[in-house]
C-alpha positions as CSV (number, residue, x, y, z in Angstrom):
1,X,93.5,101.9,118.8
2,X,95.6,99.2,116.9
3,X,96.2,97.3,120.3
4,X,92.1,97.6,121.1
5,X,91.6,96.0,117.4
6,X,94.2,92.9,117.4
7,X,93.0,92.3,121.1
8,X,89.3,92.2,120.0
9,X,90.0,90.5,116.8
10,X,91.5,87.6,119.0
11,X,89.1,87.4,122.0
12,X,86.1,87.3,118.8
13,X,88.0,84.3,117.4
14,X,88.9,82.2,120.7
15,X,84.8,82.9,121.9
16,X,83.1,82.3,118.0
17,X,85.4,80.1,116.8
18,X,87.8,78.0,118.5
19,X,86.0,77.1,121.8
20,X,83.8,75.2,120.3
21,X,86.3,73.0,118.1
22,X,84.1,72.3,114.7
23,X,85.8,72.3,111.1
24,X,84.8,75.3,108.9
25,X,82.8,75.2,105.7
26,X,83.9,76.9,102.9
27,X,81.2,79.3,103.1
28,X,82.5,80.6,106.7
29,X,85.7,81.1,105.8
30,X,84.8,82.9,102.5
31,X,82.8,85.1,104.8
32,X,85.3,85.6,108.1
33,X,88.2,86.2,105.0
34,X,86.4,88.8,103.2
35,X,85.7,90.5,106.7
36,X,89.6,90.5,107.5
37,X,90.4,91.4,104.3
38,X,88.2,94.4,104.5
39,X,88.9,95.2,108.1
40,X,92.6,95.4,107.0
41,X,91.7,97.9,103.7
42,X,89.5,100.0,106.1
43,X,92.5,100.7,108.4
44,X,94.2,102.6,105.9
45,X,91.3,104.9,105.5
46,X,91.9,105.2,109.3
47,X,95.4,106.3,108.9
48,X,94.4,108.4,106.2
49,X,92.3,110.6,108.3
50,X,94.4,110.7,111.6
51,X,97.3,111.4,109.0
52,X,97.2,111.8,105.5
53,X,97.2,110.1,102.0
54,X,100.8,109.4,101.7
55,X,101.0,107.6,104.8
56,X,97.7,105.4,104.0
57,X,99.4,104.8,100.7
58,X,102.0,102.8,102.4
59,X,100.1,101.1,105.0
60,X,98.0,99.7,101.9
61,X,100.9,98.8,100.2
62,X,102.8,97.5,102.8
63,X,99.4,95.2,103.9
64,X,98.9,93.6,100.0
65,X,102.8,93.0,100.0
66,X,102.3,91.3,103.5
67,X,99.0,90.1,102.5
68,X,100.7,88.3,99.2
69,X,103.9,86.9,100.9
70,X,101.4,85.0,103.9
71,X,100.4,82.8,100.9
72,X,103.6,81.6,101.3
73,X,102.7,80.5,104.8
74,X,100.2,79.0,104.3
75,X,102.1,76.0,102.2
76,X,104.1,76.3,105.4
77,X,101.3,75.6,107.3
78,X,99.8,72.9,105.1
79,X,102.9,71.1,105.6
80,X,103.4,71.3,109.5
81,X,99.7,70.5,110.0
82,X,99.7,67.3,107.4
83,X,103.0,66.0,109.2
84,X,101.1,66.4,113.1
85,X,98.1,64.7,111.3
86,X,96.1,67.3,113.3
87,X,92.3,66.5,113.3
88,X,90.6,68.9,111.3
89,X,88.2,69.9,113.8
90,X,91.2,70.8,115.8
91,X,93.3,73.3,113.3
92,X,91.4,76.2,113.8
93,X,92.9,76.3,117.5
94,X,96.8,75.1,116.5
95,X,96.9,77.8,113.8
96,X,95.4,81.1,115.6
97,X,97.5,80.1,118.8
98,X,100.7,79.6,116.3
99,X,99.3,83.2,114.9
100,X,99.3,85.0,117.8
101,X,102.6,84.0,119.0
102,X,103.8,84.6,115.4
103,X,102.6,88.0,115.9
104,X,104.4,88.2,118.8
105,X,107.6,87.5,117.4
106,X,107.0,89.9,114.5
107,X,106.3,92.7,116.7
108,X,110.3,92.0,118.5
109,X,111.6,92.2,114.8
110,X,109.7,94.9,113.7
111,X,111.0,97.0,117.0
112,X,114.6,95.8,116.5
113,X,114.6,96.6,112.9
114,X,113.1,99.9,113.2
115,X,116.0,100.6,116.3
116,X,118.2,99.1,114.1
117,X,117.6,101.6,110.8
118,X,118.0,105.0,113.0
119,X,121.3,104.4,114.1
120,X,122.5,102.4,110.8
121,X,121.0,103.5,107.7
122,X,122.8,101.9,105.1
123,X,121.2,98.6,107.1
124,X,119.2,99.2,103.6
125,X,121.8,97.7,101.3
126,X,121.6,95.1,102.8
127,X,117.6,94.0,103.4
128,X,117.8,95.0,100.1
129,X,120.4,92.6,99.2
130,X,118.6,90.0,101.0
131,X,115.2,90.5,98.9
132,X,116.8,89.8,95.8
133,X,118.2,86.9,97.0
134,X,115.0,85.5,98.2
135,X,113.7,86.4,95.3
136,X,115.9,84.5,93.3
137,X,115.3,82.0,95.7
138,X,111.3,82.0,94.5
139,X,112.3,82.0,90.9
140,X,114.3,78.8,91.8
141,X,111.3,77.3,93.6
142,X,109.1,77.9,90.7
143,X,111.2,76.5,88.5
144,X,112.3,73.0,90.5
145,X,108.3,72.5,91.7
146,X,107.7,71.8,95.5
147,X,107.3,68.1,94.9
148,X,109.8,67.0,97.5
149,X,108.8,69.8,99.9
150,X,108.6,67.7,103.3
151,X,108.2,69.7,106.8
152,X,111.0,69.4,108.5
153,X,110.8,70.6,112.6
154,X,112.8,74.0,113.4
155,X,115.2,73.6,116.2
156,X,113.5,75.2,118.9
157,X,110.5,72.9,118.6
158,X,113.3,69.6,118.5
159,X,114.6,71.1,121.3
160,X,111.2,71.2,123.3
161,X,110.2,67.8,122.1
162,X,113.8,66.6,124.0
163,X,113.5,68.9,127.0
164,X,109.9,67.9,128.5
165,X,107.8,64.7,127.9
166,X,105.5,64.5,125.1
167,X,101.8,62.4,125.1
168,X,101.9,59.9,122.4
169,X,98.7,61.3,120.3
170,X,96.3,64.3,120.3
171,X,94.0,64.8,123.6
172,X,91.5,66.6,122.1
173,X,92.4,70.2,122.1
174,X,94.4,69.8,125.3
175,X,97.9,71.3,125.3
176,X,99.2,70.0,128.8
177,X,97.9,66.5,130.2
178,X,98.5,66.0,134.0
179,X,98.8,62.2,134.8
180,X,100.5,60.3,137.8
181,X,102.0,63.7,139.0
182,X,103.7,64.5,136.0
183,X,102.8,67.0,133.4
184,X,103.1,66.1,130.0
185,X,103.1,68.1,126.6
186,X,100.7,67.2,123.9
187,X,101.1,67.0,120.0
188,X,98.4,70.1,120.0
189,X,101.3,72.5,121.6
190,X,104.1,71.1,119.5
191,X,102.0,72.3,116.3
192,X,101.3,75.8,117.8
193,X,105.1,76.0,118.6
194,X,105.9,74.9,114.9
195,X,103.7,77.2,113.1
196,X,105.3,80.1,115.2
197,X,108.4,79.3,115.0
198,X,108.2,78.3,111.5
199,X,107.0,82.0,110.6
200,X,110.8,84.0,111.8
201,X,111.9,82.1,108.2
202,X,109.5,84.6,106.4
203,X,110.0,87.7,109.1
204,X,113.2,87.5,107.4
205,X,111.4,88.4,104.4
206,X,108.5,90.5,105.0
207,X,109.4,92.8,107.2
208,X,112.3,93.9,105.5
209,X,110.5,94.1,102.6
210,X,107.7,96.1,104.2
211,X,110.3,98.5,105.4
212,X,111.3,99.5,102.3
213,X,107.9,100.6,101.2
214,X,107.4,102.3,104.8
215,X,109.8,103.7,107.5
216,X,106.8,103.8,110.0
217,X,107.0,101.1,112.5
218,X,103.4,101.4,113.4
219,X,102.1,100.9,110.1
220,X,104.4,97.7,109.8
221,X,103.5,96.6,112.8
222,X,99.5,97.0,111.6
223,X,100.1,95.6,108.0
224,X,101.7,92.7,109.8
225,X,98.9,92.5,112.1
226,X,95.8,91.8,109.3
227,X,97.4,90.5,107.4
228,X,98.5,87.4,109.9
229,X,95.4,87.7,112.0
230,X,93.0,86.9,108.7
231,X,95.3,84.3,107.4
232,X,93.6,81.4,109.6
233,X,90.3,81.6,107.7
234,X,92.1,82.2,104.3
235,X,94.0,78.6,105.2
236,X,90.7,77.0,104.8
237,X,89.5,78.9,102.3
238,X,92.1,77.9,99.9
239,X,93.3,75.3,101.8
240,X,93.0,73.0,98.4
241,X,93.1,76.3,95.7
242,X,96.9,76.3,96.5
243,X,98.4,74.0,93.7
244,X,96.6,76.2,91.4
245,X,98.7,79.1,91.7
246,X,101.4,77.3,89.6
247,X,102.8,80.9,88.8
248,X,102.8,82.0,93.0
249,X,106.7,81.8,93.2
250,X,107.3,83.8,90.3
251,X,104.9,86.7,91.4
252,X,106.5,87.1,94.5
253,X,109.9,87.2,93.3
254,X,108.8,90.1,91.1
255,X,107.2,92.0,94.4
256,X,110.3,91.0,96.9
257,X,113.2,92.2,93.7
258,X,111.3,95.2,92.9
259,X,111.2,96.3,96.4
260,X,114.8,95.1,96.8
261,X,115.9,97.2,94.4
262,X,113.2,100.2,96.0
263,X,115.7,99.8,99.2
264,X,119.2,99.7,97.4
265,X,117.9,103.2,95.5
266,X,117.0,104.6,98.9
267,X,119.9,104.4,100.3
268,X,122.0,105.5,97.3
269,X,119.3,108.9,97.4
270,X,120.0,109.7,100.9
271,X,124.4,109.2,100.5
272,X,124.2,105.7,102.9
273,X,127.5,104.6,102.0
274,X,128.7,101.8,104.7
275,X,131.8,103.7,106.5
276,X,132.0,106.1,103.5
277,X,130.5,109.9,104.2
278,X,131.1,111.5,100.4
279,X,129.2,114.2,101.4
280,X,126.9,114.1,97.8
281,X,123.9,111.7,97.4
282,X,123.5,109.7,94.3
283,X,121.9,111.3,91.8
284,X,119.6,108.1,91.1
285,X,115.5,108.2,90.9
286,X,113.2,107.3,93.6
287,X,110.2,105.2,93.7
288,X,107.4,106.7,95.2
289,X,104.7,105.0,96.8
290,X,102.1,105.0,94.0
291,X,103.9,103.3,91.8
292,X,104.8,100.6,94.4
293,X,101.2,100.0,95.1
294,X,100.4,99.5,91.2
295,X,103.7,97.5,90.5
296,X,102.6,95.0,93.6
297,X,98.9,95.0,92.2
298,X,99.7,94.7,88.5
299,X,101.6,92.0,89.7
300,X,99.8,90.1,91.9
301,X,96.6,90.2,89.4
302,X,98.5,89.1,86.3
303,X,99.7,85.7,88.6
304,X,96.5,84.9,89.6
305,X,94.8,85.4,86.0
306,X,98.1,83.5,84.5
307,X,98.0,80.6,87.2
308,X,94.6,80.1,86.7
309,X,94.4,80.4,82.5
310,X,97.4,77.5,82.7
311,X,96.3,75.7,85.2
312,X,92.9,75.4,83.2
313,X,94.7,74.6,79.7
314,X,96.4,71.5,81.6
315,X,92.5,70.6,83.0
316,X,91.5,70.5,79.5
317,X,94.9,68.8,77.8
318,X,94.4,65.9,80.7
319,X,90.8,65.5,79.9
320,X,91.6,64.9,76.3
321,X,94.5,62.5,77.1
322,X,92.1,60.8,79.2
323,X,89.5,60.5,76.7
């Protein structure tokens, strides 16, 4: 069912949208992202009646931790786009073909990781390691600003560029230009390849972070699933709302060390001790599932309502400086 709703979600968006190359107005995108968003809320009601509650507890919590960390991607995004100068009209094309190979790529790690945590466990010390760094890592971002940020191209897309010959501009939406016998690579395929490849960076986050709210590889795999295949109409939806969310770094340091810490507790419950079998778990508390999803919700509202309320009482400071 999963499979049959990803596969129609694309086909809708290569027939409706990106055949016809046009640049969206905020009004379709506002509309298209709601429908994701609520597509990706209805599928936990899905899971909760081919399964149960708890299960649909953690699909939902796994897709508004996903849903929260793409944001993230999207200044990703902004920045690979900017640096191709892509034509607007153009975008919607580079960044649901970088999407669906994104997804791709997500689905390997997702299948690895989950092979990976049924023969090793104790893998969880680790991912949970790993999400407080990167959480530190946000707090650090937040603090410094992302003034300097400048895209920079991963090495498998300088690695293409060297390998096969590149067309010196865009070709309309063309990603392969045949001329005098030789093929050629356009810019248009170069972005697509950048936006996918610049997504593993944040695999490295999500998914373990997803994995520590659920041990289900299906519902990873789906919460990955809506929550990247709605993020192309969200990137022109807020698109220029971005540098609002002054107080984005330091709500998703929260999420990713909370669940960080979620992991490490796990594995001290269930006596994962790396080459160590004592025999006796550790008597230390678990968080459930409920109070992931509030802690994740609380969290994400309180940025939001705090980005916004500063961002406003620096509108208003400016205006009277001005005047």
């Amino acid at each position: 069912m999963l499979a049959a709703i990803i596969f129609a979600l694309i086909a809708i968006d290569i027939v409706g949208h990106v055949r016809t190359p046009h640049e969206p107005t905020i009004k379709e995108a506002a509309i298209w992202s709601t429908a994701y968003v609520a597509l990706g809320v209805a599928f936990g009601f899905v899971v909760w009646i081919a399964w149960d509650l708890r299960y649909a507890g953690e699909y939902w919590a796994g897709y508004i931790t996903e849903k929260s960390l793409s944001l993230d991607n999207i200044f990703v995004f902004v920045l690979i786009i900017s640096a191709f100068r892509v034509p607007r009209k153009y975008q919607q094309k580079v960044l649901l073909y970088g999407i669906i190979m994104a997804l791709v790529l997500r689905l390997i790690f997702i299948l690895i990781g989950a092979a990976i945590i049924e023969q090793f466990a104790w893998i969880f010390y680790i991912f949970g390691a790993w999400l407080l760094y990167t959480a530190f890592s946000q707090v650090k971002e937040g603090v410094q600003g992302d003034e300097d940020d400048e895209y920079q191209e991963t090495t498998f897309v300088r690695v293409v560029r060297k390998v096969f010959p590149v067309t010196d501009g865009f070709l309309s939406d063309k990603m392969l230009h045949r001329h005098a016998g030789k093929t050629y690579l356009t810019p248009m395929l170069l972005v697509i390849l950048a936006l996918g490849s610049a997504d593993i960076m944040f695999a490295f986050d999500s998914i373990p972070a997803i994995f520590g709210l659920t041990a289900e590889p299906y519902l990873v795999f789906a919460a990955n699933a809506f929550s990247l295949l709605g993020l192309r109409q969200l990137y022109f939806l807020i698109d220029g709302l971005l540098e609002k969310l002054v107080y984005l770094h330091f709500g998703l340091a929260a999420i990713l060390a909370f669940i960080g810490v979620k992991l490490i507790l796990h594995a001290m419950h269930e006596n994962e001790v790396p080459f160590i079998n004592s025999g006796q778990a550790f008597d230390v508390p678990e968080i459930g599932i409920p109070m992931s999803l509030g802690f994740i919700a609380v969290t994400l509202v309180i940025t939001v309502v705090a980005s916004l309320l500063k961002t406003r009482h620096d509108n208003k400071g400016q205006k009277e400086i001005t005047s």
